[in-house]
N, C-alpha and C positions, 0 to 999 in steps of 0.2 A: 504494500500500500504506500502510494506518493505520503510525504509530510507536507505540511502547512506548507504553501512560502510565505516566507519572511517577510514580515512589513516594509523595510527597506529595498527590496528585489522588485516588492507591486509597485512599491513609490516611483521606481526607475522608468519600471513599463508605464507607468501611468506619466510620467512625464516626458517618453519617448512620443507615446502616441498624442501626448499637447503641441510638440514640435513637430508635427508634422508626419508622424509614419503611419503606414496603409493601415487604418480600421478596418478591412471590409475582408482583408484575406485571412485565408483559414489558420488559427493557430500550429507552430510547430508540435510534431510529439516533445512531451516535455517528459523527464524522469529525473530524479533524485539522486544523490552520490550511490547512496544505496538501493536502486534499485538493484536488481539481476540482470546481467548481461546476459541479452536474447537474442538466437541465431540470424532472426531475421526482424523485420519490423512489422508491427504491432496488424493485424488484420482488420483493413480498411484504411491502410495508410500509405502514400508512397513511401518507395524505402528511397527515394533523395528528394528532398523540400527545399527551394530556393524562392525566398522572398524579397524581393526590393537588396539584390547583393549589390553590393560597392564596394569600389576599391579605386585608392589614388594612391601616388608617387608625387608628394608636394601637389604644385599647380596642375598632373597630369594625371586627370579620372579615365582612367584604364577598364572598370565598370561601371555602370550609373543607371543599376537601379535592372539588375535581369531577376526576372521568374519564370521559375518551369516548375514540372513535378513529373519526377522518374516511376512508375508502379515495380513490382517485383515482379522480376523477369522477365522485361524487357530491354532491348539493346537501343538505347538512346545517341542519337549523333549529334554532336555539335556542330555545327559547318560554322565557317568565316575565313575573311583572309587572314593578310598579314598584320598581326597588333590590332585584334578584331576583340582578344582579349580569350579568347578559348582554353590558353594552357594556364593561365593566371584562375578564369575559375578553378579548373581541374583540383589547383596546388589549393585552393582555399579548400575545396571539400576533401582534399586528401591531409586536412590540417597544416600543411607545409607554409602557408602563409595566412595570417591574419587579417578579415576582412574591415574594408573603413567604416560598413553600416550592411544596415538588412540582415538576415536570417537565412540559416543553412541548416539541415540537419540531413545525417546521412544514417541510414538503419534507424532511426530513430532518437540518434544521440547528436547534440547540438555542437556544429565544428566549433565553437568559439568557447564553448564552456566545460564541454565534455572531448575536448580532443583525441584522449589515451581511450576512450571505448570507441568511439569514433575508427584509429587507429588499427583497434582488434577485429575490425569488422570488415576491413580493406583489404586492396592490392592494388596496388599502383604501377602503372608500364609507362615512365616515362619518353620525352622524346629519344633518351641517347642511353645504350644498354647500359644499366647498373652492376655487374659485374666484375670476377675476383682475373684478373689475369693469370694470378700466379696458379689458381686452383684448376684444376679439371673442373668438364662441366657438370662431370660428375658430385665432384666434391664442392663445386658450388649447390647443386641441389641437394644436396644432404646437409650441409651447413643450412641452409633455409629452416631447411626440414626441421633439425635440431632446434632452429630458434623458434619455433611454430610450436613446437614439442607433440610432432608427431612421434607414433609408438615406434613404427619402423620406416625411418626417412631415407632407408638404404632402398628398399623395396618401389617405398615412391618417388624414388627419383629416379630407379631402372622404368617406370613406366612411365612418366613424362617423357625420356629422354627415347624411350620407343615412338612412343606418339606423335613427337615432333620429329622424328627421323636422324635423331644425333646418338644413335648406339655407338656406331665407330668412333665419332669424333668424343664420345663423353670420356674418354681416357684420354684425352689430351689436353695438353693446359689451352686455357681459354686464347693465352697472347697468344695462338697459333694461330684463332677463329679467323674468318674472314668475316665482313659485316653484317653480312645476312645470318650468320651461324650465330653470332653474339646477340643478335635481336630475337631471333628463333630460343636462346638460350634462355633469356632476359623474361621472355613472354613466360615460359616452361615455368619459372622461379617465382613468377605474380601468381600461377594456379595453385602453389602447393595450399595443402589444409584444407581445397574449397571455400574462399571466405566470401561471404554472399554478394559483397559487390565488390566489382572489379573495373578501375579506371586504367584504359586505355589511348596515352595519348599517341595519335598515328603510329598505329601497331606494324605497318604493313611498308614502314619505310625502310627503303635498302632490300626487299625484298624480292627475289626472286619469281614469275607468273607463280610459277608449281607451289613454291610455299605463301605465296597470298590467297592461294586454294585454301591450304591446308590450313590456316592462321582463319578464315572464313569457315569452315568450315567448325574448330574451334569454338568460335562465338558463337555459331548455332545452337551446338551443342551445349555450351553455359549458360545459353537464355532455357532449354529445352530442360535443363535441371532447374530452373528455378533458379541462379544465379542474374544479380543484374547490370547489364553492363552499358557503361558511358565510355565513348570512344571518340576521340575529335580525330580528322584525317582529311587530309588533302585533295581526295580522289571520290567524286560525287556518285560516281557507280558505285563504290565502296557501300556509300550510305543508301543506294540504294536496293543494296542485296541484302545488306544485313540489318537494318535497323525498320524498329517497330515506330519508332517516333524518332523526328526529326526536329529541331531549331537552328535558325541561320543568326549568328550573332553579328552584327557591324556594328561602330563603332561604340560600344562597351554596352549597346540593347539588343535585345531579343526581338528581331525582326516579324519573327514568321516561327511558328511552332507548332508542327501535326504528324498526321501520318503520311509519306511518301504520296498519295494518291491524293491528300487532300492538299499540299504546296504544290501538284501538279496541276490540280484543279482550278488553281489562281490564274494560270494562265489558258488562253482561246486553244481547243486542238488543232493541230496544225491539219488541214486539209491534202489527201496524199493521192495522188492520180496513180503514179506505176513506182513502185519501187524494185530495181534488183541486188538480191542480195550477194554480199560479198560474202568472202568468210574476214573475219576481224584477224590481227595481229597474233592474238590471243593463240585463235585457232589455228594457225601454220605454227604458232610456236610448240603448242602441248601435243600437234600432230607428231612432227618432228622426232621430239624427245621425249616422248610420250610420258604417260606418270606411272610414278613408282608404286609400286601395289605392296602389300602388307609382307609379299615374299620376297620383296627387294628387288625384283622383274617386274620389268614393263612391259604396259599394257596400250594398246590405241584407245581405251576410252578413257574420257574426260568428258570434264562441261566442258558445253559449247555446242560439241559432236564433233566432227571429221572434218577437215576441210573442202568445202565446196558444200558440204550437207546440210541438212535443216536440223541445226543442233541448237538453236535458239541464241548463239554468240551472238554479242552484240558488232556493230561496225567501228570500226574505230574512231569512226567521225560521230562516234557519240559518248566518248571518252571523254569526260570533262576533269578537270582538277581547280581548286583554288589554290592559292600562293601557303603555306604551312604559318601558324604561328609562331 
């Protein structure tokens, strides 16, 4: 059971909302030092809440004032360009940075106040792998492992390091990785424990076609368990294969926030007399060299299909990207 709050805490709120903060939006989940830390957030509530966030640097408001609300288990995308302000949220809900105003709470615990639960409920990928050079990538996952205190972190870091396709390389020190192995590694090390939400910023950079399959693939899978995940990234198919909701942040606001179907809806459809189709980039490429199957032999299927087929690939001339945060 919550405790009182304290007269001095209502006097805050109450003289928050005299200056001017949003009456009409719905309150954060609120808990106590002592409540119990719980796997997920509360039923009937999203598990990430952002109300009226802000954040400056001196004279430059970097956000001014975004709201969303994430549900559990769904893959939410951020879009924006460059200094649109995307990775600055990320770092506030991942507590890495302090916000200047508004309200945030992630799993149900308030980033400002309750940071360290906050913390226990995360994983974090950010933009440049986090990783041990000197270790294997092995021994980077098991070190995770240990600090998560999983039972046996030896075991789950043989099956991450299967899943992502680095069995060979995980006996090698990491300073050998190339950048796509260290991002691949980096991602591996956000899963261990399962922790319900999972911040993703541009997962898929430096990435090879084959492994932004397999890293997509991934995030289906974590929205499919009930895991939820926010991911900002530069490549607008991206967010359109993987995400349940979308927002477009420019200049430190929230533009536009729905589902793929409904920001498509904003604009007139484009009227199409004869279209032929090609095969995409994509599809000469995973034709090629085709992908690697679970027995380490390749195979000719993939998405997209075959080149020249009706594999549903898109054309490349409909490959959009925005500039990275």
């Amino acid at each position: 059971m919550e405790s009182a709050v304290p007269d001095e805490r209502r006097s805050r709120h109450r003289r928050r909302e005299r200056d001017g903060s949003r009456t009409n939006a719905a309150p954060l989940v609120r808990r106590t030092a002592t409540s119990p830390l719980r796997e997920t957030a509360p039923p009937g509530h999203p598990t990430i809440q952002v109300l009226g966030l802000e954040k400056s640097y001196g004279k430059l408001r970097v956000l001014c004032g975004v709201d969303f609300e994430v549900p559990r288990g769904a893959v939410f995308a951020l879009l924006g360009s460059n200094g649109a302000g995307k990775t600055t949220t990320v770092r506030i809900l991942s507590t890495l940075v302090r916000p200047s105003g508004g309200r945030a709470a992630v799993n149900g615990f308030d980033v400002a106040t309750e940071a360290h639960r906050v913390r226990e409920s995360i994983s974090l990928t950010g933009q440049f792998a986090a990783v041990d050079e000197v270790l294997t990538g092995r021994e980077n996952l098991i070190l995770i492992g240990r600090l998560r205190h999983l039972t046996n972190p030896k075991a789950n870091a043989d099956e991450l390091l299967d899943r992502f396709g680095l069995v060979e390389a995980g006996h090698q020190r990491v300073g050998t990785y190339s950048g796509g192995m260290r991002r691949l590694l980096d991602i591996a090390m956000s899963l261990i424990a399962d922790p319900p939400v999972v911040f993703l910023d541009e997962p898929t950079t430096g990435l090879d076609p084959e492994r932004c399959l397999e890293v997509w693939q991934t995030i289906r899978n974590l929205a499919a368990e009930g895991t939820t995940v926010l991911l900002t990234t530069q490549h607008l198919e991206e967010a359109e294969q993987l995400a349940d909701q979308v927002a477009i942040l420019h200049q430190g606001r929230i533009l536009v926030d729905g589902s793929v179907e409904d920001l498509k809806a904003l604009l007139p459809p484009t009227k199409v007399e004869y279209v032929q189709k090609h095969p995409s980039l994509q599809d000469v490429f995973l034709t090629l060299v085709g992908r690697r199957g679970k027995d380490g032999h390749h195979d000719g299927d993939h998405v997209g299909g075959d080149v020249g087929g009706d594999g549903g690939g898109r054309s490349s001339d409909d490959h959009r990207s925005l500039t990275g945060d």
